[in-house]
C-alpha positions in Angstrom: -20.8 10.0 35.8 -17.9 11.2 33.4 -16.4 7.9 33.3 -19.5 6.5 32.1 -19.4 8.7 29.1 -16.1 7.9 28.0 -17.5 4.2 28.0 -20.3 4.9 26.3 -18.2 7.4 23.4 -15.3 4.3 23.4 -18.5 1.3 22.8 -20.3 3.5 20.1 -16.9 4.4 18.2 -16.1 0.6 17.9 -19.4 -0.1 16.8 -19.3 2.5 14.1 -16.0 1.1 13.0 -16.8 -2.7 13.3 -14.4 -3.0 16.3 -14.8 -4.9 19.7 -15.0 -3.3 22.6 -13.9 -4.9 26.3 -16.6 -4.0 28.6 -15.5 -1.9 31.8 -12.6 -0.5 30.0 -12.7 2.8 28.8 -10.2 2.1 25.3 -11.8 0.4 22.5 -9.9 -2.2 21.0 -10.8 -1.9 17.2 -10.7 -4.6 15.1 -8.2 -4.9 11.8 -9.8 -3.2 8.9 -10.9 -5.4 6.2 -8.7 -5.4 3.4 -8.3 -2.9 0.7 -7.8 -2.8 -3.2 -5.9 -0.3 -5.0 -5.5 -0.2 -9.1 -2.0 1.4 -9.4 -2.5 2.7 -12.8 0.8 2.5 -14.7 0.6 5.7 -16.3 0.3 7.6 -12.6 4.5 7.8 -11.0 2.8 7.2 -7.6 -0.7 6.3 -6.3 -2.1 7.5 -3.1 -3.8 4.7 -1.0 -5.4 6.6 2.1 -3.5 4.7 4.3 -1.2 6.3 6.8 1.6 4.0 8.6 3.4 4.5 11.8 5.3 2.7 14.5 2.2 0.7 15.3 0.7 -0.1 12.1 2.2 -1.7 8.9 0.9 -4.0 5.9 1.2 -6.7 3.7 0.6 -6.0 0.0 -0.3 -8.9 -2.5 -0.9 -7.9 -6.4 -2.0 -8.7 -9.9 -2.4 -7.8 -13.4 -0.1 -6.6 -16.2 1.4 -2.8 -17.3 3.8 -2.1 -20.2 6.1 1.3 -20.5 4.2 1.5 -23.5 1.4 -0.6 -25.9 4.5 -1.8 -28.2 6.4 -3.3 -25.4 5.4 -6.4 -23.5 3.4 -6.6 -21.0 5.2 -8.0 -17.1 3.1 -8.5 -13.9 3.9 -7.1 -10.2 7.0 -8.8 -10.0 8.7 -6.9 -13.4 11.1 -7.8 -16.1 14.3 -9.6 -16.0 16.2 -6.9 -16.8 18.8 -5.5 -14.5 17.8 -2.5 -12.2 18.2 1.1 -14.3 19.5 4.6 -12.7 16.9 6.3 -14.1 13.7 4.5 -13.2 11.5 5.8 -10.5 13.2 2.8 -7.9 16.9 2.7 -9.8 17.9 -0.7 -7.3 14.6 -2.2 -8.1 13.2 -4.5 -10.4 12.1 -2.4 -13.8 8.2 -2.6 -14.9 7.6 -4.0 -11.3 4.9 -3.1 -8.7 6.4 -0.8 -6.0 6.1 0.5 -2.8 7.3 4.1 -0.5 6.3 5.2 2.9 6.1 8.9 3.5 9.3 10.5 2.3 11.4 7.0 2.1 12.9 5.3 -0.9 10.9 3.2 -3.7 11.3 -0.8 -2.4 10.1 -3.7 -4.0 6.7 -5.3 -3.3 6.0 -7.0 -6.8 3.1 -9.8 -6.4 3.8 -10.7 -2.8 3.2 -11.3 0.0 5.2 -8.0 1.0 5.6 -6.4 4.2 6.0 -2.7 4.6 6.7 -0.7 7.0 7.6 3.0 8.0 5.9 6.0 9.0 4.2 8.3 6.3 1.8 7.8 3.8 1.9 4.1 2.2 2.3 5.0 -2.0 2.3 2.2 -5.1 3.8 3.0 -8.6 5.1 1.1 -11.7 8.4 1.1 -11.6 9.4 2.7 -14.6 11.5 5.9 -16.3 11.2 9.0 -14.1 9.3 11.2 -16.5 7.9 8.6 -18.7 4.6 7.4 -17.5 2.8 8.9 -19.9 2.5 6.3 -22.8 2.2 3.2 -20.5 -0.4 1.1 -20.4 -2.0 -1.8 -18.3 -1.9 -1.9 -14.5 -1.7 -3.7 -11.3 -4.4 -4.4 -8.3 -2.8 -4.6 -5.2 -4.3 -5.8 -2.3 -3.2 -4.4 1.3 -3.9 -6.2 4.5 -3.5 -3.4 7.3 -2.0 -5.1 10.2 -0.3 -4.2 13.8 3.6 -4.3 13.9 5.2 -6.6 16.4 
């Protein structure tokens, strides 16, 4: 009878979770989650996005929108200014004003509009790419979309 259980508790939690389950095996193969939309608000020097990444898992971030480092300065989408990378922004090698990305502990990387693939293992964090210390006068932001996907 135990086995049974474990069936039935596998079935019901890829129900819940809008999986697919293969009957007669007791693991539930879950389905990718649908997408999910973060703003990354240009005055925050890292957003959270709930999403955890390990050896198995890892995503593909698209984006939009516009942020400035402040109202009087233009205004640059995901993929940032032409300027050349500066030491003291929050990603010094990257892009400045651009859309990016860090997994757990790891450095800032690029992701501007996309499509981008990251990977690592930690939690999955987006910022504008801007002066360490300085986010408080920016303005604007980006929408970035990220496709949760299995790594190969």
């Amino acid at each position: 009878m135990r086995p049974r259980l474990v069936r039935t508790a596998a079935v019901t939690a890829a129900l819940a979770f809008g999986g697919a389950f293969a009957v007669g095996n007791t693991e539930a193969a879950l389905a990718a989650p649908p997408p999910t939309s973060v703003f990354v608000d240009a005055r925050i020097d890292g957003v959270g996005t709930r999403i955890t990444l390990n050896a198995q898992r890892q995503v593909v971030i698209t984006a939009t929108g516009t942020a400035a480092s402040n109202p009087f300065e233009p205004y640059y989408g995901p993929d940032g200014s032409s300027d050349e990378p500066q030491f003291d922004f929050l990603a010094p090698y990257e892009t400045p004003y651009s859309l990016v990305a860090r997994v757990g502990d790891g450095s800032w990387v690029a992701v501007g509009s996309g499509p981008t693939t990251v990977t690592g293992k930690g939690k999955l964090q987006l910022a504008f790419n801007d002066v360490v210390g300085d986010y408080a006068d920016n303005v604007g932001g980006f929408t970035a979309t990220i496709e949760i996907t299995s790594a190969r």
